[in-house]
PLY file of the C-alpha trace (Angstrom):
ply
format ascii 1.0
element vertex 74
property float x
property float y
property float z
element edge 73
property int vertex1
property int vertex2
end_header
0.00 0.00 0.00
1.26 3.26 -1.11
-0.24 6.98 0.49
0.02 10.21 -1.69
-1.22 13.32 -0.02
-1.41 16.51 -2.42
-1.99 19.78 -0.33
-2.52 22.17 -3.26
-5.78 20.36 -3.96
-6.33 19.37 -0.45
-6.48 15.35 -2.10
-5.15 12.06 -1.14
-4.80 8.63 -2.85
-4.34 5.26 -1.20
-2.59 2.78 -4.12
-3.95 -0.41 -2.88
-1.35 -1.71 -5.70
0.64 -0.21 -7.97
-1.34 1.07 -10.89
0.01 1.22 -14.09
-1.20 3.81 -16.83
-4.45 2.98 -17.87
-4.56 0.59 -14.51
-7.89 2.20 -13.47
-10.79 0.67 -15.93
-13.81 2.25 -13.91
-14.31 4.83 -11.02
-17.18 4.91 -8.68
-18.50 7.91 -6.79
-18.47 6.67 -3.32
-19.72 9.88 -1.56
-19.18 13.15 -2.81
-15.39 13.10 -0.77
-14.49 9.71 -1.74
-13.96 7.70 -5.19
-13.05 4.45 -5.46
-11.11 3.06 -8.57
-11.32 -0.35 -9.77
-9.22 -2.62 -12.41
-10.82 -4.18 -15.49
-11.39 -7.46 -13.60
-14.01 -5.26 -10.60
-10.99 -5.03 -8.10
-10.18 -1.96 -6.11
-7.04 -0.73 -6.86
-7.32 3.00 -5.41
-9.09 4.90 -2.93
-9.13 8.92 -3.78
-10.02 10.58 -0.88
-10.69 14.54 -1.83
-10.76 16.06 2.11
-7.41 15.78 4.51
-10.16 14.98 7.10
-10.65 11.80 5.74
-7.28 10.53 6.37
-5.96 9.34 9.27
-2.92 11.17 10.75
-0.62 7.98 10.97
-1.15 8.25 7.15
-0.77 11.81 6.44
2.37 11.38 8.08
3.56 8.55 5.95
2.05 10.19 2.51
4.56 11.25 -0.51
3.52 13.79 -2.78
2.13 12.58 -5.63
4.07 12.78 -9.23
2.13 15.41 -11.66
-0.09 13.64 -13.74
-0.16 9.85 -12.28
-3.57 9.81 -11.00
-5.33 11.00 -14.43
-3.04 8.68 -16.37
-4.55 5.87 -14.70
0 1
1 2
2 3
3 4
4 5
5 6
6 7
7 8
8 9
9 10
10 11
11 12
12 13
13 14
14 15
15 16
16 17
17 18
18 19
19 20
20 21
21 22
22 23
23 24
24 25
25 26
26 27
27 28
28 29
29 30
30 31
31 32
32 33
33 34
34 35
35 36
36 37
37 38
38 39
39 40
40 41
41 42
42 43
43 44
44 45
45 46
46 47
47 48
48 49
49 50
50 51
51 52
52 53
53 54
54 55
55 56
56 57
57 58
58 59
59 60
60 61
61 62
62 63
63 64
64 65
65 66
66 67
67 68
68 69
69 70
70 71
71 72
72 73
């Protein structure tokens, strides 16, 4: 499992494992703060979580900053 934590856009990503471009086949709308990505075989992959709240502190301590670009390659 791999944290990224972006503050510009206040927006963090848990890589359940690693994604590869075009990795994420479909993306469902949890709740208006949370989308969940899944592979082209229905498993999660990624959780996007889109409010610092939402993220534990032991993670936001352990969170890179995510690469430009990964996430929408995906």
């Amino acid at each position: 499992m791999r944290v990224t934590y972006d503050r510009e856009v206040d927006a963090a990503y848990i890589y359940l494992i690693d994604i590869s471009p075009k990795g994420v086949a479909r993306t469902v709308r949890a709740t208006s703060d949370i989308n969940l990505d899944f592979d082209k075989d229905g498993r999660l992959i990624g959780i996007e979580l889109l409010r610092e709240s939402l993220l534990p502190t032991a993670l936001l301590e352990i969170a890179e900053k995510p690469p430009r670009g990964l996430k929408d390659e995906g």
